[in-house]
N, C-alpha and C positions, 0 to 999 in steps of 0.2 A: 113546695113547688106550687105556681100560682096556677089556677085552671084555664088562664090565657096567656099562651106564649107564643112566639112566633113560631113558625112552624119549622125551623130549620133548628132549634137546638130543643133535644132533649134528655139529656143528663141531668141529673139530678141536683137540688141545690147541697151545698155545706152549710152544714152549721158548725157558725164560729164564734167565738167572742171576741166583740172588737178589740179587745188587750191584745188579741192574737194575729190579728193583721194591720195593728195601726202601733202608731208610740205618738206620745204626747205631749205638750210643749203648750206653753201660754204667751199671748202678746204683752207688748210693756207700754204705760201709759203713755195716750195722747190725749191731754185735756183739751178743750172745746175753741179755749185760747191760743193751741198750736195748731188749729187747722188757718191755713190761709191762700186767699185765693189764688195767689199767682205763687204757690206754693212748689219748689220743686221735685218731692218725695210721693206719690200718690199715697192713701192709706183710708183703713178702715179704721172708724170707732164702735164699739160692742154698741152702741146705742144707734147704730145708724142699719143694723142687722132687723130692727125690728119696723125701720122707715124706709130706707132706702133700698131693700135686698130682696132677692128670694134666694130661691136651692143653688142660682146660678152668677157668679159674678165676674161679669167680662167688661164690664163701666165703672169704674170707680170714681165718686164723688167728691171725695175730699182731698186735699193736696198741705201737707205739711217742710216747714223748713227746719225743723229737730233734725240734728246730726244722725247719718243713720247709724253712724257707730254703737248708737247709744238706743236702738229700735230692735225690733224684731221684721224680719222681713220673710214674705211668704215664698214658696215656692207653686209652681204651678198644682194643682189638682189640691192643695192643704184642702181639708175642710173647718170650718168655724164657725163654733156655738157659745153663747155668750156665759161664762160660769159666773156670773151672779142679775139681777132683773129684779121687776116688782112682783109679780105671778109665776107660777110655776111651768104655764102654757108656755107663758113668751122667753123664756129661759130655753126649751124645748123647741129651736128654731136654728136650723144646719143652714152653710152656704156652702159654698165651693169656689175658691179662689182660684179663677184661672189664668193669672198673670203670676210670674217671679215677680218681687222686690218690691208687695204692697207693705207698705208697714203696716202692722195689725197693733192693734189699740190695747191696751192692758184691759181685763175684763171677758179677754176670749181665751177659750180652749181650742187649738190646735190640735187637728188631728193628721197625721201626716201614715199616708196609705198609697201602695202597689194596686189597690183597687180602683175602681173609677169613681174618681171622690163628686162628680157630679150622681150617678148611680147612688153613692153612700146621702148625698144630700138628702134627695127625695125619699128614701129608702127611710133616713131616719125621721121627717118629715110628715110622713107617711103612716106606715106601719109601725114607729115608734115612737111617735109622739108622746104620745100616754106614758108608756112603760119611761123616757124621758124625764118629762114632767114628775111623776113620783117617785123618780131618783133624787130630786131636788129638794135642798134641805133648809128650812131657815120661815121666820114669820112677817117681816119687816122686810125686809130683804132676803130676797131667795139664792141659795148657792147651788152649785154644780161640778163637782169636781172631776177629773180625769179619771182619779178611780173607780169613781160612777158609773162612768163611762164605759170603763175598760172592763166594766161587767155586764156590759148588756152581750144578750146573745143575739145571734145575725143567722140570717137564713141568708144564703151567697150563690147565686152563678157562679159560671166561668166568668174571665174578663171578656169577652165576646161578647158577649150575651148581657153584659155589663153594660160594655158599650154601645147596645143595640138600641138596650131599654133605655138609656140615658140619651141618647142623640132624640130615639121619639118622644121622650116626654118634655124634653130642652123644646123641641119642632115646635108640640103642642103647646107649649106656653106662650111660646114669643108669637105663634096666629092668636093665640087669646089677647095677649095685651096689644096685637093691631088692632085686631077689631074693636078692643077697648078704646085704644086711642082716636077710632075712626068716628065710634057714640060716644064722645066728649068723652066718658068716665075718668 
């Protein structure tokens, strides 16, 4: 339990292992050549996780005409980590999809969670970045597999409390990047 919480909840956290409140699923590919502009399928590519994104994704960038029979498509609160990259940092990099029916790119791990998959973003993010990253296997090309995954252990709120921490740190970001956008940056 963190030594600042808000002052209306104090129950203790769980520990869990995300095997234990998540199951997992991988996106199917979209090469560089299916993304198009006036595209009618929105979608993610694992490579646009590390340009385009943070913990939170309510804008989607790219737009594909691939059949979606033939995709994987998201549901609301999915979270997605890229299982393979150049480093082991940038492998170690959560969002949180908050739109159904983005298609996700082959190259991601899907985490699909009753918890607050914005909360899980920052949370892995965060306090698991590291522990992440040297889950990750390979010299050339780095991998990351769900099994991996489904090993880590998770300190947890309730979903309340999930929600609370997740709505303030969403708050706090999007005044960071006005104010960003306000100093050119």
């Amino acid at each position: 339990v963190p030594n600042l919480r808000f002052p209306e909840f104090t129950e203790e956290w769980e520990t869990k292992k995300l095997g234990e409140i998540a199951t997992f699923s991988k996106g199917k590919g979209i090469s560089k050549n299916d993304i198009e502009e006036n595209g009618i399928t929105e979608c993610i590519r694992y490579g646009e996780l590390y340009t385009q994104y943070r913990e939170v994704i309510n804008e989607i960038k790219s737009k594909t005409n691939v059949n979606t029979s033939v995709l994987v498509l998201s549901e609301k609160n999915d979270v997605i980590i890229p299982a393979s990259g150049e480093t082991t940092i940038d492998i170690a990099t959560a969002s949180c999809v908050l739109k159904s029916g983005i298609a996700l790119g082959g190259d991601l791990n899907i985490i699909k969670t009753e918890n607050n998959g914005v909360f899980l973003s920052y949370y892995l993010n965060s306090k698991k970045k590291m522990e992440i990253a040297n889950l990750a296997q390979g010299i050339s090309v780095v991998h990351l597999y769900s099994s991996q995954l489904a090993s880590l252990s998770l300190s947890l709120p309730k979903l309340n409390e999930q929600n609370k921490i997740s709505s303030f740190l969403a708050l706090l970001d999007e005044r960071i990047q006005t104010q960003n956008k306000i100093l050119g940056n």
